[in-house]
Each structure stands twice: as C-alpha cells, then as structure tokens.
C-alpha positions in Angstrom: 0.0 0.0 0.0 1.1 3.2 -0.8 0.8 6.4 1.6 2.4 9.6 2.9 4.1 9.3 6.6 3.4 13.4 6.8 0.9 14.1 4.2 -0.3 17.3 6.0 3.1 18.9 4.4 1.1 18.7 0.7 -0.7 22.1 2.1 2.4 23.7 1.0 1.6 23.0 -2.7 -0.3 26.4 -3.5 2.1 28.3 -1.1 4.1 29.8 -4.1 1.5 30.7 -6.3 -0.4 32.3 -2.4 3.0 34.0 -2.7 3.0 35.6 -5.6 -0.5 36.8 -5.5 -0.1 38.3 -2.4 3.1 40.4 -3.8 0.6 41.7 -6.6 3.3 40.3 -9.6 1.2 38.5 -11.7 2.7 39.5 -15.0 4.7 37.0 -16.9 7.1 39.6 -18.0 8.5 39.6 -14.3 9.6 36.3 -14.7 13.4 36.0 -14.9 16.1 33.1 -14.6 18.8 34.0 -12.2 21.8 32.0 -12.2 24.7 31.6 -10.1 27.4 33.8 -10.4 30.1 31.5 -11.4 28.0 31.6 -15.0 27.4 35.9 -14.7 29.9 35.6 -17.9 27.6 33.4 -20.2 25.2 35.0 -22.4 21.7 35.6 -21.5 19.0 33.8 -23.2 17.0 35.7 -25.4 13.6 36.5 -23.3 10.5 35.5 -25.1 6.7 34.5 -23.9 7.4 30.8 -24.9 10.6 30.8 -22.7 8.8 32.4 -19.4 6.2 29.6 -19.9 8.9 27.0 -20.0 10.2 28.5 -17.0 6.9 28.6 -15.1 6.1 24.9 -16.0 10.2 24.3 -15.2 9.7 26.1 -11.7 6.2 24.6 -11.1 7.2 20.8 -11.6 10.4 21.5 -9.5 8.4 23.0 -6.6 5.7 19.4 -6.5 8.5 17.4 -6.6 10.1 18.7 -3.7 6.6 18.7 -1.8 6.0 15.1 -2.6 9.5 14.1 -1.2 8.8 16.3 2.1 5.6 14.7 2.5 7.6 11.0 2.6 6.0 8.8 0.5 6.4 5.2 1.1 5.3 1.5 0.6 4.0 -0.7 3.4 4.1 -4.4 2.6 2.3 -7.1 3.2 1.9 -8.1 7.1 4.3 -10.4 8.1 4.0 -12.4 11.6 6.2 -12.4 14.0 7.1 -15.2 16.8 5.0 -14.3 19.7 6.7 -17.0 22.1 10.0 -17.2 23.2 12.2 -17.2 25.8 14.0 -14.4 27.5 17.6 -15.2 28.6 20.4 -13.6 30.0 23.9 -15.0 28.9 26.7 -14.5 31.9 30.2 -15.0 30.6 33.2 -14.8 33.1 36.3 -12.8 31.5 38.7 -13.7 34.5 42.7 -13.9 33.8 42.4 -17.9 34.0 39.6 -18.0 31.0 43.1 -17.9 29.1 44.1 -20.8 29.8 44.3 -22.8 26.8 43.0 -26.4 28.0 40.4 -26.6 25.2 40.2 -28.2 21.9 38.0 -26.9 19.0 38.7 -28.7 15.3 41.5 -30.2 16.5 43.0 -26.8 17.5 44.3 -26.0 20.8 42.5 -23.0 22.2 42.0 -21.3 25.8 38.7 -21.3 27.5 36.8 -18.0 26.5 37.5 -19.2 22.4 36.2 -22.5 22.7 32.8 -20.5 24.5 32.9 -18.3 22.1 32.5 -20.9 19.2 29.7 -22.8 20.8 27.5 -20.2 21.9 28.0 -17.9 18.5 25.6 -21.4 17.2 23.6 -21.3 20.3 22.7 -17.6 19.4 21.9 -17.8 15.9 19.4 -20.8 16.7 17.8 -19.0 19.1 14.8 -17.7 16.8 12.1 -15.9 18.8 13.8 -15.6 21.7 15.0 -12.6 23.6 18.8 -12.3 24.6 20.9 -10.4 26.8 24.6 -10.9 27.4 26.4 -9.9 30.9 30.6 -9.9 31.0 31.8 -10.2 34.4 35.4 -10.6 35.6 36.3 -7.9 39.0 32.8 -6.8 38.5 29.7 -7.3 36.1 28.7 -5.5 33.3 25.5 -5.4 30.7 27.3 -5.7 27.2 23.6 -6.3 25.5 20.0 -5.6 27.3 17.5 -8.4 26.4 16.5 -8.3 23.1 15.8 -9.8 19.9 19.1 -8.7 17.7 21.1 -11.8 17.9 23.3 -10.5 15.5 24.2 -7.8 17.8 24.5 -10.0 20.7 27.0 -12.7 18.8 29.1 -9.7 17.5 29.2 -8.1 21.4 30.3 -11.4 22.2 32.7 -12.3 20.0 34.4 -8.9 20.5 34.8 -9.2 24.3 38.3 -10.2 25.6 40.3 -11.4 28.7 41.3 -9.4 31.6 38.2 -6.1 29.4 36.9 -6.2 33.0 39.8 -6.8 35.3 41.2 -10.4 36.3 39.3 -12.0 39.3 35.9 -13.9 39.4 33.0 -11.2 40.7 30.0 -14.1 40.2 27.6 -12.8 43.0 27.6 -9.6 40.9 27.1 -11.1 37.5 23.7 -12.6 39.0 23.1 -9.9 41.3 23.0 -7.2 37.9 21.3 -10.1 36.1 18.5 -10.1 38.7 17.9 -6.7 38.7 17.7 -6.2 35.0 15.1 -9.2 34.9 12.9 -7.0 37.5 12.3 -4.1 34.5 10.5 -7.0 32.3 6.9 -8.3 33.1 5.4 -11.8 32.0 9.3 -13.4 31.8 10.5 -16.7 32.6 13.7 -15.2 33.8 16.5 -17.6 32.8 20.0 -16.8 33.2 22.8 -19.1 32.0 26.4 -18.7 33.8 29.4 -19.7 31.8 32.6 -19.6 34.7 36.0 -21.4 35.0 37.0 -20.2 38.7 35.0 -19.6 41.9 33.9 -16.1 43.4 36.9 -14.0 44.3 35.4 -10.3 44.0 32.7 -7.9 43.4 30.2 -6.4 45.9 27.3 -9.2 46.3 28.6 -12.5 47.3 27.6 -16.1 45.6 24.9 -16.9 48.8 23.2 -13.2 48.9 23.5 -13.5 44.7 21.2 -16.8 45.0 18.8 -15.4 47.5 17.9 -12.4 45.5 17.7 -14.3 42.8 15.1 -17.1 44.7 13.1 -13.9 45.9 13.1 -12.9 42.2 11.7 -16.3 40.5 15.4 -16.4 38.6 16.1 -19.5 37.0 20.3 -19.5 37.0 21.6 -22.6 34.9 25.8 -22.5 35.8 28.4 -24.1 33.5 31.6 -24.7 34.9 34.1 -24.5 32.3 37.7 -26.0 31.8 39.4 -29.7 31.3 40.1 -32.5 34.2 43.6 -32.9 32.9 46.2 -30.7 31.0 50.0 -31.8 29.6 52.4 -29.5 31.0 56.0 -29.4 29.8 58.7 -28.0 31.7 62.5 -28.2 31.9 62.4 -31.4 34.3 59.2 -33.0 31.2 56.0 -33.5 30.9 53.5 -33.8 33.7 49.8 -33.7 34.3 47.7 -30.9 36.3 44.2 -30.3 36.4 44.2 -27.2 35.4 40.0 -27.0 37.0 41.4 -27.6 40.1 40.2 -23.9 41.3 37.0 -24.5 39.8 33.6 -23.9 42.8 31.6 -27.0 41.6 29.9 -26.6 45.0 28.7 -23.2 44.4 27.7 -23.5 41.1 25.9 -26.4 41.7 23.7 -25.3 44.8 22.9 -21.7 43.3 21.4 -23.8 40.4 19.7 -26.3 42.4 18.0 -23.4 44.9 16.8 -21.4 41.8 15.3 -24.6 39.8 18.1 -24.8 37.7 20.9 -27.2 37.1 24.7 -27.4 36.8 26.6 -28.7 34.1 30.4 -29.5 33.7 31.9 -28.1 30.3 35.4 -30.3 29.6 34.8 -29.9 26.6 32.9 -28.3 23.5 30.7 -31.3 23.1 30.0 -31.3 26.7 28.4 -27.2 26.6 26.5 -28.0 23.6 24.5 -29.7 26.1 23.4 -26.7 26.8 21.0 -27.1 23.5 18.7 -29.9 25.2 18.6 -28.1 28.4 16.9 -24.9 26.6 14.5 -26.7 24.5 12.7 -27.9 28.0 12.2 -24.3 29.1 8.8 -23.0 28.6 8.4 -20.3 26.7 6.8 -17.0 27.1 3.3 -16.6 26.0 2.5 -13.3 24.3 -0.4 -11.8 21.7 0.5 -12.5 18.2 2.1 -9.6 16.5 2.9 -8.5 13.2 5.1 -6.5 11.2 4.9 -4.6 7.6 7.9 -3.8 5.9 8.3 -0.3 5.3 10.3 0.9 1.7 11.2 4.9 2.0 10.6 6.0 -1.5 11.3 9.8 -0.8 14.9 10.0 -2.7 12.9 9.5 -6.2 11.1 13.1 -5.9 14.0 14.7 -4.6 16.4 13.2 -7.1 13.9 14.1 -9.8 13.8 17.8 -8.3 17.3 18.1 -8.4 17.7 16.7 -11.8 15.5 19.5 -12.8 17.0 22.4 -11.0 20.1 22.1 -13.3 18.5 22.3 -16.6 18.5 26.0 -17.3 22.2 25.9 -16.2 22.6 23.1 -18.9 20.5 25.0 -21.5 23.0 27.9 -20.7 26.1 26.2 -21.0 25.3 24.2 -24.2 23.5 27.7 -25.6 27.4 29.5 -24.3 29.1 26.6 -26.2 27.2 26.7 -29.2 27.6 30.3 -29.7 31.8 30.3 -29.4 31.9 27.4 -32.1 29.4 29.5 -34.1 31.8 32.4 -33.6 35.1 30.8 -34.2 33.7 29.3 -37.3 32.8 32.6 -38.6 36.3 34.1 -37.8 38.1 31.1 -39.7 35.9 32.1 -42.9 
C-alpha cells in the first residue's frame, strides 16, 4: 500500500503561487532566470513569452516534486508475523585472567577457554529464533554488554568482541547474578533464565555467591551455571612433561547449589561437546506466552522526488552552457571564414 508518513506537508503545494498573488506580480514579464554567479559571464538567453512559460512549468514541476519528497511517500508491505513465544535469557560470561588458559580443543585446535565458549554459543545464538537475549561480562565486577532483546546479531558480534582481563582479572559471580537479577525485574510476564558460563569460583565484586542466590530465589530467577575447563592438561617444563588439572580452582559446590536453589541445574563443560548440552537443556524451558504480532515492511521512496527535483534544477544551467558553447563554435567558425 502506498501512503504519505506526513501528508499534512502537501498544504504547502499552493504556497508559491499564495505567494506571488499576495506580492501583486502576476505578469509573466517579471519572470526571470537568475543564475549563479560563477556563470554571470555566459550570455543571457534571449527573453520571449514561450521561454517564461517553460520556465513557469520548469519552476512549477520543481516545486511538486520537492513537496512530494517532504511529505515521505512510502510502501508498506504485506503483514508479516512475528514469533509471539520465546524465551527471555540472560547470557553470563566470566572474562577472568584464567579464561586464558588454553585447555580446550576446538577442530583439532588447541584453544584457551573464553574461544572455545565463544565458538559454541555464537551457534547457540543464531538458533535461538524468537527468543530474547541479553549478554552480561563479568570478571572484578559485572557489566550489561547487551540488554534483552531480539538482535542476535548484535549479541554474537558483542560477544565475540569481548576479551580477557576487558573487566579486570578475578571472578565477581555474585555480581554477574546480582546485575542479572535486577535487570530481569524491569520486564513483566518473563520466565527469567540466566545461563552462567565460569571457570574459577567467586573471588570479588560487591554481592557474594549466597546473597546473589537469595535475591535471585526472591526474584523467581532461574540460573543454569556451567563450569568450564578440562580435568587434565599436559604441561611441559625443563624437568618433562606432567599432568595438572588445570580445574582444580573451579567452585563445583557453588555452582551447583545456586542452580539447584533457583530450579536450575549445573553442568560441567570439559569440553565443547560437553556445553553444547546446553542445547537440550533450553529446548525444556517454557516459553513465554505473548499476543500475536505483526510487522509490515516499510520501503522509503522519498529520494525519487527529490532526485527528480534536483535533476530539474540544473537544466537551465545546462541549456545555458550548451546555448554559451554553441555560440563560441558558431563564432570561431565565422572568424576562420
């Protein structure tokens, strides 16, 4: 369908002609072409009543045009639906210094904690159709990198351009869930999920772990946690090779009773196939229920006016010119003879 967004701005069609009544000069012979003064040195046409009506129609046609493209004509499509379920989720990723510890294998590659995250969940996000996302960094303390929302595109990029040690080196989880929590409380009719990703246990940040799970029991926050990093690790040294588990810092405790006291659950990541568990977990959440929405898709068609008004702005300059050129090759031709 075809409309105008501000069709109240076509009452300024009559306003030259209103104009020009008003100033009493209503006779043609008025009419003149003034033209910049970088072409003061090219002749002037020759004036004539034929011209001055070319020049009213010129001026006339020049003056719709740029009326139409103020008024912003556009096309609105045909409806398309929109998911009206879906689930709102808020993704906690720990930047601490040991989420560079490279303990993790992706395609055969050795890689450190945060990349091999980083390749699962950029999947995870892009299959998450309909539902709305929100991504929190934490590391000394926690901070909202993406509000909840439906640009996963957004949310993958945000997330693939974080890095280690952005937000300081220690582990501030109480905070991550604590901010999580309270941006949860600014949405209505949510089922409030938030999914921790963390290699360490809490080390900083204002709210700690127990007061983190209470507020978010008071607040009807599901928090999933993922405990991330390998049981084992080759180390070489200058005496060999030995084995560490490099995990060894790793809360499992914590993790695992904030998730239990919310309704959640805890999962152990060794690996990428272990976090893509994450996939089966989600599909079991209930989604949100909402009215069914649509959307039409909106093409601006404005620039065809005003391209068409300033196409013909310049064609008494042309007319000039080529009139100025025609007259010098007339003249030197003369001369030769």
């Amino acid at each position: 369908m075809f409309e105008f967004a501000w069709w109240w701005m076509l009452a300024a069609l009559p306003l030259p002609w209103i104009i020009r009544l008003l100033s009493g000069k209503t006779d043609s012979a008025d009419v003149a072409l003034r033209v910049p003064s970088l072409l003061a040195d090219l002749p002037q046409a020759e004036s004539s009543q034929g011209s001055a009506k070319w020049l009213h129609a010129l001026a006339a046609l020049i003056w719709l045009s740029l009326v139409v493209a103020a008024a912003r004509p556009q096309w609105l499509g045909e409806p398309v639906s929109i998911p009206s379920e879906g689930r709102e989720l808020m993704l906690a990723v720990d930047l601490s210094g040991s989420m560079k510890i490279e303990d993790m294998l992706v395609n055969g590659r050795q890689v450190n904690r945060l990349a091999m995250i980083k390749s699962v969940l950029q999947d995870f996000i892009e299959r998450r159709v309909g539902d709305r996302l929100g991504l929190i960094l934490f590391a000394d303390t926690a901070y909202l990198q993406a509000p909840l929302t439906y640009d996963r595109d957004t949310v993958a990029t945000l997330l693939d351009e974080s890095v280690i040690g952005l937000v300081g080196e220690q582990t501030a989880i109480g905070d991550a869930i604590g901010l999580a929590v309270k941006r949860f409380e600014q949405k209505t009719n949510s089922n409030r999920v938030l999914i921790l990703l963390t290699d360490g246990q809490n080390t900083a940040g204002a709210i700690t772990p127990e007061q983190a799970r209470e507020l978010a029991v008071d607040a009807g926050v599901t928090v999933y946690t993922i405990g991330v990093g390998a049981d084992m690790m080759t180390v070489n040294s200058f005496f060999g090779s030995r084995q560490v588990n490099p995990s060894q810092e790793l809360d499992e405790s914590m993790l695992t009773d904030i998730a239990k006291a919310t309704g959640g659950q805890y999962f152990r990541a060794r690996d990428a196939a272990e976090l893509e568990q994450i996939y089966a977990m989600l599909d079991r959440l209930q989604p949100i229920a909402g009215d069914e929405r649509k959307m039409r898709p909106l093409t601006a068609l404005y620039y065809y006016p005003l391209a068409l008004a300033l196409a013909l702005s310049l064609l008494p300059v042309a007319g000039l010119m080529m009139s100025a050129a025609w007259r010098r090759v007339a003249t030197m031709g003369i001369e030769s003879k």
